[in-house]
C-alpha positions in Angstrom: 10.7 -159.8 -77.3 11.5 -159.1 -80.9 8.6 -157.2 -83.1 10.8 -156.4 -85.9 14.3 -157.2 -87.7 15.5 -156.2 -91.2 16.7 -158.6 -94.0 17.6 -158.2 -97.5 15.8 -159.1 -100.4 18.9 -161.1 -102.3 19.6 -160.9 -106.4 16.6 -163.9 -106.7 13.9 -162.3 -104.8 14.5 -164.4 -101.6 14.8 -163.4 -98.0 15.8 -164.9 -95.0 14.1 -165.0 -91.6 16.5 -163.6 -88.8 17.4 -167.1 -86.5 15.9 -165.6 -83.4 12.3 -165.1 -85.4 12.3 -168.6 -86.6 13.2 -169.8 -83.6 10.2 -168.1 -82.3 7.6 -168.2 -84.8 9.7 -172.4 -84.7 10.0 -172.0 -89.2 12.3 -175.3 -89.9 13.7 -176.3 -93.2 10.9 -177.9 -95.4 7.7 -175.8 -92.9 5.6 -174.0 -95.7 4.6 -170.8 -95.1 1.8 -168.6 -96.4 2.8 -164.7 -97.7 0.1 -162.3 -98.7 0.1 -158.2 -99.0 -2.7 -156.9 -97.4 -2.8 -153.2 -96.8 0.2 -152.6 -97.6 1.8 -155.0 -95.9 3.6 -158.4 -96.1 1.8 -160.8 -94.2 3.9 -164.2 -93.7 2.7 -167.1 -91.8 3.5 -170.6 -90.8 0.5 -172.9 -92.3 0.3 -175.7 -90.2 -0.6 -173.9 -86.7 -3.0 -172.2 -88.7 -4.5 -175.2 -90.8 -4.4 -176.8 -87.4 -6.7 -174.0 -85.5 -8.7 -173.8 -88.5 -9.5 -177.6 -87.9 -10.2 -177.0 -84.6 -12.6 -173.9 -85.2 -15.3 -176.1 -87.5 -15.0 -179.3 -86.3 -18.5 -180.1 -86.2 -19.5 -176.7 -88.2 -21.1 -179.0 -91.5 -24.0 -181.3 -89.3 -26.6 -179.4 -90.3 -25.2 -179.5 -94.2 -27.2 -182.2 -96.4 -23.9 -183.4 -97.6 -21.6 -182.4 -95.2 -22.7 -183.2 -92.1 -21.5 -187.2 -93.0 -18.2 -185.6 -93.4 -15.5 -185.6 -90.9 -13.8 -182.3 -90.7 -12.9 -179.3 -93.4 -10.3 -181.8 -94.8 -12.6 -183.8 -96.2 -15.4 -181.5 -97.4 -12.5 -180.1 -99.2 -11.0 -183.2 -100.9 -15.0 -184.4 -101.6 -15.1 -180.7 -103.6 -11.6 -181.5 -105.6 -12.8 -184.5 -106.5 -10.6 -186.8 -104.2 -11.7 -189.6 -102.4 
């Protein structure tokens, strides 16, 4: 199991993920990830497992909500809040 690798931060700032981590963590070409620094660390994860879980998780949170409960999942309570339809 591999916990931790090394790579070099290049002359623009960018990295690049070891093969056998993004074979793991399965990072393709075009995946987006999320990168934040919390205590003092580098926090960088893939977005879609996560938005997927996080869709999961509140399915159904909103029904008590007087206008979110007509409101399918976090998607759309968030698209109704930037103004999207």
């Amino acid at each position: 199991m591999v916990n931790e690798m090394k790579t070099k931060v290049a002359r623009r700032h960018q990295i690049t993920i070891p093969e056998e981590i993004r074979k793991r963590a399965k990072i393709a070409v075009g995946d987006v990830l999320d990168i934040s620094y919390k205590r003092g660390k580098i926090q960088v994860e893939k977005i879609d497992e996560n938005w997927n879980k996080v869709m999961k998780e509140t399915r159904g949170a909103w029904r008590k909500h007087p206008i979110f409960k007509e409101m399918e999942d976090a998607v759309e309570i968030v698209n109704w809040m930037r103004g999207k339809k």
